[in-house]
C-alpha positions as CSV (number, residue, x, y, z in Angstrom):
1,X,162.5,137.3,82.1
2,X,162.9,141.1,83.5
3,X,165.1,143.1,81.1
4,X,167.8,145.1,83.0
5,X,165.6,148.4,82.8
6,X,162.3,146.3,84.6
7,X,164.9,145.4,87.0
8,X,166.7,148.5,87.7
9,X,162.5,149.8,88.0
10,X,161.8,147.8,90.4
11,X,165.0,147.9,92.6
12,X,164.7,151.9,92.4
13,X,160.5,151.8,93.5
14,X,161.3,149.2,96.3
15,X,164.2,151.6,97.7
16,X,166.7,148.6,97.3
17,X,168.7,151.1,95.3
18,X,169.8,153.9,96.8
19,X,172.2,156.6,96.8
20,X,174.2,158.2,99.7
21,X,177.5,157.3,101.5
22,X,178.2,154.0,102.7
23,X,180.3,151.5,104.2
24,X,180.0,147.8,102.5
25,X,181.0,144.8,104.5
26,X,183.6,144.7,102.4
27,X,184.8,147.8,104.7
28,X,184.9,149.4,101.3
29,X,183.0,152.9,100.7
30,X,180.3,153.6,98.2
31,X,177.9,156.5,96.8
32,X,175.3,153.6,96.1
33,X,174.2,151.1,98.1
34,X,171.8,147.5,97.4
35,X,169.4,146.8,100.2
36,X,167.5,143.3,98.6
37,X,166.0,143.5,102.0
38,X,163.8,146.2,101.2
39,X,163.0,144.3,98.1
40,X,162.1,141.2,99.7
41,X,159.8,143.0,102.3
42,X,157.6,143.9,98.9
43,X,156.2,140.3,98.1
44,X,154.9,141.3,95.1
45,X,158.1,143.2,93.6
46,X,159.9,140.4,95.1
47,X,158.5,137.2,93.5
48,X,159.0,138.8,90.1
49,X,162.9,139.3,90.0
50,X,163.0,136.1,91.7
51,X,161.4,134.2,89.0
52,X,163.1,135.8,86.4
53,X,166.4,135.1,88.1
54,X,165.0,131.3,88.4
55,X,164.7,131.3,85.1
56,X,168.4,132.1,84.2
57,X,169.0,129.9,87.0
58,X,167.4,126.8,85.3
59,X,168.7,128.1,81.7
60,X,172.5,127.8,83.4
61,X,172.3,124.8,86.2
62,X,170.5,121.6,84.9
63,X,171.5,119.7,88.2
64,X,171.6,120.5,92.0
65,X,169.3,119.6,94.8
66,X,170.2,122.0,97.3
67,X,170.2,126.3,97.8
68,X,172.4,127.5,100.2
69,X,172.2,130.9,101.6
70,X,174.7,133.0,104.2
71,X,172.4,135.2,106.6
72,X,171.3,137.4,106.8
73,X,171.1,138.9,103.2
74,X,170.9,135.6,101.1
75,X,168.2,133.9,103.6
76,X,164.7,135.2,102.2
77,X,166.5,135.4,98.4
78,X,167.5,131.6,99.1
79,X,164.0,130.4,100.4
80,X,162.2,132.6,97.3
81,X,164.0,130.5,94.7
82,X,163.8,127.2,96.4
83,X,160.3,127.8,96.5
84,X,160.0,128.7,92.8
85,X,162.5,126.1,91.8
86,X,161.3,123.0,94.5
87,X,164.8,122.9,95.9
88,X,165.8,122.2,99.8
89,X,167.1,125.0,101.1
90,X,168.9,126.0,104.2
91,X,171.2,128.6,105.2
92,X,174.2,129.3,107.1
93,X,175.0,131.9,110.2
94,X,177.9,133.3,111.7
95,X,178.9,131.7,115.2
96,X,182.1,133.5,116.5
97,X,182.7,135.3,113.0
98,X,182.8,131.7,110.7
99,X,179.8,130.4,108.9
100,X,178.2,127.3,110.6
101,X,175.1,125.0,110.1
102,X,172.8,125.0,113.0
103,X,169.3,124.1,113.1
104,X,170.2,120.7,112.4
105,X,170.4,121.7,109.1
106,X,172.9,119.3,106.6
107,X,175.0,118.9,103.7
108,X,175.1,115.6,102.5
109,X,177.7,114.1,100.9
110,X,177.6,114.3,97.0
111,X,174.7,117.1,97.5
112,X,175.1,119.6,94.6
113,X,174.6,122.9,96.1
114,X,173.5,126.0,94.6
115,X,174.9,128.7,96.6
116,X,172.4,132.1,96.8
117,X,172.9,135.6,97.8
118,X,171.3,139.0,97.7
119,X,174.0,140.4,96.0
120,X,177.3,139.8,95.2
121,X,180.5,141.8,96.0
122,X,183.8,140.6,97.0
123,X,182.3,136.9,96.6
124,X,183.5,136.7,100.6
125,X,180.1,135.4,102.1
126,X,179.6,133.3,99.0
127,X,183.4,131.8,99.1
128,X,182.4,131.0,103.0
129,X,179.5,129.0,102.1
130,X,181.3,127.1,100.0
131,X,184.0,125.9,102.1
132,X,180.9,124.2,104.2
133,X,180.4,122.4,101.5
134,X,183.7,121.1,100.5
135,X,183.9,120.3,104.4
136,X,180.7,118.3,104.1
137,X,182.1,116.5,100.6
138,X,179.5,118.0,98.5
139,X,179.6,120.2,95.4
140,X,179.5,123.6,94.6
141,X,177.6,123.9,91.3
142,X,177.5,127.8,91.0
143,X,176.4,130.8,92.5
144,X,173.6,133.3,92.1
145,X,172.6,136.4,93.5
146,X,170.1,138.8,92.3
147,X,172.6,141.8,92.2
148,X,176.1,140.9,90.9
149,X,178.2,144.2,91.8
150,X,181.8,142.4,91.3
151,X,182.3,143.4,87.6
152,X,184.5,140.3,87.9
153,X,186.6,141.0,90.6
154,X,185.4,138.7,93.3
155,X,187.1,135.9,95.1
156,X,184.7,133.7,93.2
157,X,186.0,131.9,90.2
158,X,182.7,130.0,88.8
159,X,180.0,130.9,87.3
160,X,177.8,133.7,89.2
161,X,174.1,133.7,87.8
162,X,172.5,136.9,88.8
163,X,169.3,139.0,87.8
164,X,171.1,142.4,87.7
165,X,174.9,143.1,87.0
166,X,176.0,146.7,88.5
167,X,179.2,149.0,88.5
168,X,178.6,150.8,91.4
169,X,182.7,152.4,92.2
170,X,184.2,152.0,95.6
171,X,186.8,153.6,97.3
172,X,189.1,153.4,100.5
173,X,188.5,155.3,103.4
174,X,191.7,157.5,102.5
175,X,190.4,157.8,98.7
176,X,187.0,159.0,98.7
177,X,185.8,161.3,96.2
178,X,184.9,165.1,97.1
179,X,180.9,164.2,96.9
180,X,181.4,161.5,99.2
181,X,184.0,163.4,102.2
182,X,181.0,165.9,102.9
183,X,178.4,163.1,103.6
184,X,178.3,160.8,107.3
185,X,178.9,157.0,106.0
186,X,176.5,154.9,107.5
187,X,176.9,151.0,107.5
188,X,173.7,149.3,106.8
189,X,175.4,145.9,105.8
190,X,175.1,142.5,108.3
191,X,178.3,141.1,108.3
192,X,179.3,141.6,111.6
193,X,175.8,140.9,113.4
């Protein structure tokens, strides 16, 4: 497995970490921001923090048979480890603002679902996905994510297996830090695509 350092490498090389001002989807501002897209376009960075975070995966969830992923973030992430781990996997998008299944993908009853993200925040995305499955009478086993940025504070109260864990401060709009009021937020999040 990657140590925290390897990781933090490669996020940093890939641009996946970077620095500036920033609107999350959370609506919350940042002087950091985790784009796992820009990993994921960079195969060969890619497949190595997904297998280590397959590892931990397998160390911590003996039993599921489905990954779940919300778009547009968690897709490639989701299909990565379901290739590494030879799970099914199929993800969810938003119609009208709520998370559906389409593409005649399904949750059968009693599946136990994985649910997988690029990174983890507020848990709000993740909490989504699960309430498709508890609709759909399957379980939620746990969650994982290759960035974990909640320091505990998400909506999510299982277990959240992730490659990387990072305090990265936010702030309200009317509590920025000096550093942060001289510098144009951009929003590169896709929560409301």
């Amino acid at each position: 497995m990657l140590s925290l350092e390897e990781s933090l490498k490669i996020l940093k090389e890939t641009n996946a970490l970077i620095e500036g001002h920033f609107i999350l989807s959370s609506g919350l501002h940042s002087s950091k921001y985790v784009q796992c897209a820009q990993l994921m376009s960079r195969p060969e960075h890619a497949v190595k923090i997904c297998e280590s975070l397959a590892n931990k995966i397998k160390n911590e969830f003996k039993d599921f048979n489905l990954i779940l992923s919300p778009a547009m973030g968690g897709i490639l992430v989701g299909y990565e480890l379901g290739k590494i781990l030879n799970k099914k996997t199929i993800f969810s998008e938003r119609v009208n603002g709520d998370f559906k299944l389409r593409r005649d993908f399904r949750i059968k009853e009693n599946d136990k679902v994985l649910i997988v993200e690029d990174v983890i925040t507020t848990g709000k995305s993740s909490i989504e996905c699960s309430e498709l499955v508890k609709v759909n009478k399957a379980k939620v086993i746990g969650y994982a994510c290759i960035i974990d940025r909640s320091i505990g504070k998400s909506k999510i109260k299982e277990k959240i297996v992730s490659q990387v864990q990072l305090d990265i401060p936010t702030y309200k709009k009317d509590n920025l830090p000096k550093e942060l009021i001289s510098i144009k937020p951009i929003k590169p999040g896709s929560r409301n695509l």
